[in-house]
C-alpha positions as CSV (number, residue, x, y, z in Angstrom):
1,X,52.7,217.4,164.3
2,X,50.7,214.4,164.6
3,X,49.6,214.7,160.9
4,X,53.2,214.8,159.9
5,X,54.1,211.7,162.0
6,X,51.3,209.5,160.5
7,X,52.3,210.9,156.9
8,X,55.8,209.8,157.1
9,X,55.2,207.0,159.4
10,X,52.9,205.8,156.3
11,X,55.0,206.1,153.9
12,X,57.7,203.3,155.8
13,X,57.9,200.1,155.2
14,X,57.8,196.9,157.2
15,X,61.9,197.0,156.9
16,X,61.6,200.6,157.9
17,X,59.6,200.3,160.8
18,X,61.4,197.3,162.4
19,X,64.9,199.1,162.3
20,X,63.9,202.4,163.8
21,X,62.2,200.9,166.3
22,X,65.7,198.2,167.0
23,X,67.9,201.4,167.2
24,X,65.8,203.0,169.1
25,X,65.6,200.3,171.7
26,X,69.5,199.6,171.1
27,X,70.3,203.5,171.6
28,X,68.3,203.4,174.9
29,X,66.3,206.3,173.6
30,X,63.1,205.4,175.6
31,X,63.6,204.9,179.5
32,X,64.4,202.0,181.1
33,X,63.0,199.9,184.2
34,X,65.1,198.4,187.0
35,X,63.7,195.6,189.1
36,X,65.0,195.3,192.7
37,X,66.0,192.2,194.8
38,X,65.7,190.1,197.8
39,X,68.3,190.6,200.3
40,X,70.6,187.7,200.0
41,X,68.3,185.8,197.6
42,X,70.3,182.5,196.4
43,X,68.7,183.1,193.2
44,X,70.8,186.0,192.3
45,X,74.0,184.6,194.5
46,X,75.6,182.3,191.3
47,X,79.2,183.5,190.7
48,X,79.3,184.7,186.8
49,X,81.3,182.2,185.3
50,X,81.0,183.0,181.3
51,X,79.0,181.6,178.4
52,X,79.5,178.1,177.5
53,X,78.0,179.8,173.9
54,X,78.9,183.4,173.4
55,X,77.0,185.9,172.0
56,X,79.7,187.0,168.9
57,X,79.6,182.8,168.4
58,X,75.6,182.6,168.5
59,X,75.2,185.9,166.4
60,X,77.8,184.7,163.7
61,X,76.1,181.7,163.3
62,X,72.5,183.3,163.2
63,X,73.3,185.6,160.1
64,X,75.7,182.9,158.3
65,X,75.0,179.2,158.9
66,X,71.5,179.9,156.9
67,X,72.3,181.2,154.4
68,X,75.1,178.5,153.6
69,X,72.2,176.5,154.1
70,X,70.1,178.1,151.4
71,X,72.7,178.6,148.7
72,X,73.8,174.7,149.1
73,X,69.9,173.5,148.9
74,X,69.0,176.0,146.1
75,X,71.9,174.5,144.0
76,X,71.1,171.1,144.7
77,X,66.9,171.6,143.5
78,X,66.9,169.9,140.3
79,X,66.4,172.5,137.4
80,X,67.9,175.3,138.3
81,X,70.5,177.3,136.8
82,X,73.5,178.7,139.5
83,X,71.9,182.6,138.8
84,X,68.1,181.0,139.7
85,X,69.1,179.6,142.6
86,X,70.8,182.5,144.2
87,X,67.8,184.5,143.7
88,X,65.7,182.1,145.5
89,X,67.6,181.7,148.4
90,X,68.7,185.5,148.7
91,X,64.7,185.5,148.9
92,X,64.5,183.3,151.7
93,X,67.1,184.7,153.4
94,X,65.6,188.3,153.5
95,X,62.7,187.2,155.0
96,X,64.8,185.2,157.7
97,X,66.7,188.4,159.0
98,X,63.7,190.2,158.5
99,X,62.5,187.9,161.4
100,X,65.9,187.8,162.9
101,X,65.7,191.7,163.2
102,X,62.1,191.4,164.5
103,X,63.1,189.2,167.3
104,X,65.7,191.4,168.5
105,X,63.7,194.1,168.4
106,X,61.3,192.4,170.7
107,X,63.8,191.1,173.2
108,X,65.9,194.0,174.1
109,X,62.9,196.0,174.4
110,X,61.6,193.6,177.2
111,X,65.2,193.4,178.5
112,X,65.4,197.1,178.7
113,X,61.8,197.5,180.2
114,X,61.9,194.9,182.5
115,X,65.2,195.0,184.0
116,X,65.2,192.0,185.8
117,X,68.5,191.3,187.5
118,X,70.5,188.0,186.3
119,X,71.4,184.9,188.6
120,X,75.1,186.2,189.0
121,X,73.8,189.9,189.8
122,X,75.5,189.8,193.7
123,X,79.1,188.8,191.5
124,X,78.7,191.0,188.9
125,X,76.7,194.0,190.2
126,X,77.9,194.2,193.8
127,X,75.1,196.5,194.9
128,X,76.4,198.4,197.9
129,X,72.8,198.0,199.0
130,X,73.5,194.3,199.8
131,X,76.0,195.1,202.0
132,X,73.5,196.7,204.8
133,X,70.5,194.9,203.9
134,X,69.0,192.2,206.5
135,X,66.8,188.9,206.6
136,X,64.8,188.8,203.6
137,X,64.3,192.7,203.0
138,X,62.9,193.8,199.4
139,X,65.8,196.9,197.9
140,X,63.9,198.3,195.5
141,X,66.3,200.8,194.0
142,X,70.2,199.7,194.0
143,X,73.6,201.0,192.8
144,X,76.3,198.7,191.3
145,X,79.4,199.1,192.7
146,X,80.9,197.4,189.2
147,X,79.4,199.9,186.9
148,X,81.4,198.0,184.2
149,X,79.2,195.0,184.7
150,X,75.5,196.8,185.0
151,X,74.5,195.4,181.5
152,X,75.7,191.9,182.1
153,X,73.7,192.3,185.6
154,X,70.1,193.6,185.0
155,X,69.3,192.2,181.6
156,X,68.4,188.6,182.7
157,X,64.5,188.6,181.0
158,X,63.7,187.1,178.7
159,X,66.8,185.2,177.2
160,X,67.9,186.3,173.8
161,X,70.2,183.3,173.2
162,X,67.2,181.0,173.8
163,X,64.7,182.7,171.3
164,X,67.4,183.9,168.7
165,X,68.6,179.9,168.9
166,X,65.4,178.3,168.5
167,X,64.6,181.1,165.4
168,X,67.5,180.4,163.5
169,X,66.9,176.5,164.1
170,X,63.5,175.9,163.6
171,X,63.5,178.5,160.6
172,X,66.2,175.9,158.4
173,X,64.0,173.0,159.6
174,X,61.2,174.5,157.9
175,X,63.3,176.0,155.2
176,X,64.2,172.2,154.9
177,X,61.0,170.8,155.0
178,X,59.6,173.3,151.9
179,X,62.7,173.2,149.8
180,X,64.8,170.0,150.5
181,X,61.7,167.3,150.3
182,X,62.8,167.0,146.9
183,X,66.5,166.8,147.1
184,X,68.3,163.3,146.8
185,X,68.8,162.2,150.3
186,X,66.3,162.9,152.0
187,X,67.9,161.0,155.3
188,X,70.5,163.6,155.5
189,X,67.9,166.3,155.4
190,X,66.1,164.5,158.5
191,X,69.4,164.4,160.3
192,X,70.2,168.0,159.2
193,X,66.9,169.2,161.0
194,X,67.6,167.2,163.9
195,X,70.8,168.9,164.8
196,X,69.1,172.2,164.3
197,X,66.7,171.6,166.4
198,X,69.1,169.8,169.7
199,X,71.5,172.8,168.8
200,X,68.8,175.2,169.7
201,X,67.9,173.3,172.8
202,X,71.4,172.8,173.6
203,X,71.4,176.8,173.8
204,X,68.8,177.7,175.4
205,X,69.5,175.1,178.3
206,X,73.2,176.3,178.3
207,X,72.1,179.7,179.7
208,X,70.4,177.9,182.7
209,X,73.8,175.9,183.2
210,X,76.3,178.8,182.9
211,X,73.3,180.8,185.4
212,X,73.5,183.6,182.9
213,X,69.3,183.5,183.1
214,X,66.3,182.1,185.3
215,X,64.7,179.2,183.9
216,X,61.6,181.2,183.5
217,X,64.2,183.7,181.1
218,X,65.0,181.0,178.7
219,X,61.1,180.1,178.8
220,X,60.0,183.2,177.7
221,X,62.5,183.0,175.7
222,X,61.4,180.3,173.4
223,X,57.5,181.3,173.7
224,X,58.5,184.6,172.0
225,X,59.9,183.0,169.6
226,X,57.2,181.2,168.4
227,X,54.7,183.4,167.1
228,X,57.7,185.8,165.4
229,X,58.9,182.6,163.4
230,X,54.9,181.8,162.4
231,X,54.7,185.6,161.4
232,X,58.3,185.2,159.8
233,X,57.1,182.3,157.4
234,X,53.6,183.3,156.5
235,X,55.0,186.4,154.8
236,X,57.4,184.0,152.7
């Protein structure tokens, strides 16, 4: 059986690999882990107020706003023909979701592993646990009385806004910075990466302000995605 598994296993690709292993994560095929909390910690006592950027909003922006971004620039590099510079930036662009895909794949396995309960958990969970729990007792294993809200409660680390953010912008300032240099302009290309890169910080800090994650969520956050966009790029 273990032959067989290695045989097919080998005969996968990178692509391959990276969405059986998302859909596994995403179908919650492997078990999950559930961390507990502090009777009446004010960490986890924020009221659950919304998401100054939603996840639809960030998501739409990940899978569209670069390419735009690519099939503008590859038009603009001088000596290139409409047909060439589609190809080249349809290039790019599969290596970007390639990392896109990789850095899901990543988060929502920590999320489900981990299981560490949000800042709004008491608002949106409402574990009846809390209700008889005194001083500063530890409840290890809890039952939401909001079933409806359990994923928007225990989900907290890492933050997926924060490293999917700073992916997508710090991907089109690089993109920029190997196939822009050459395009008239050049200010606007500075400016271009700037806003990519205080859009993604503007993201990541959101999630503190709306208490949707910890501060050391939306660090972990960003330190994941590091080495997945260095990865990313060096198979461009």
């Amino acid at each position: 059986m273990l032959d067989k598994l290695k045989f097919y296993w080998s005969k996968t690709n990178r692509w391959h690999r990276v969405i059986f292993l998302f859909l596994v994560i995403e179908l919650k095929l492997v078990p999950g882990g559930k961390v507990g909390f502090q009777c009446n910690d004010p960490a986890l006592s924020h009221p659950f107020t919304g998401d100054t950027i939603s996840w639809k909003w960030l998501l739409g922006v990940t899978v569209l706003l670069p390419l735009a971004v690519m099939l503008f620039v590859e038009r603009q590099c001088a000596n290139k023909n409409a047909e060439t510079g589609k190809r080249m930036a349809l290039r790019w662009y599969k290596e970007y979701i390639y990392g896109v895909l990789l850095n899901l794949t990543v988060i929502q396995t920590l999320k489900l592993v981990v299981g560490s309960p949000r800042p709004h958990f008491f608002d949106t969970c409402q574990p009846k646990e809390a209700l008889t729990c005194v001083g500063n007792e530890y409840v290890s294993s809890y039952t939401c009385t909001k079933a409806y809200w359990l994923s928007q409660s225990d989900k907290s680390f890492p933050s997926g806004h924060t490293s999917l953010a700073l992916h997508t912008g710090l991907f089109i300032v690089y993109y920029l910075h190997r196939r822009a240099s050459d395009v008239p302009r050049s200010n606007a290309v500075l400016v271009a990466q700037l806003v990519c890169i205080l859009t993604a910080l503007y993201c990541s800090v959101s999630r503190i302000w709306d208490h949707r994650h910890h501060w050391w969520d939306v660090l972990a956050g960003a330190i994941i995605a590091a080495p997945i966009l260095f990865y990313t790029v060096s198979i461009e």
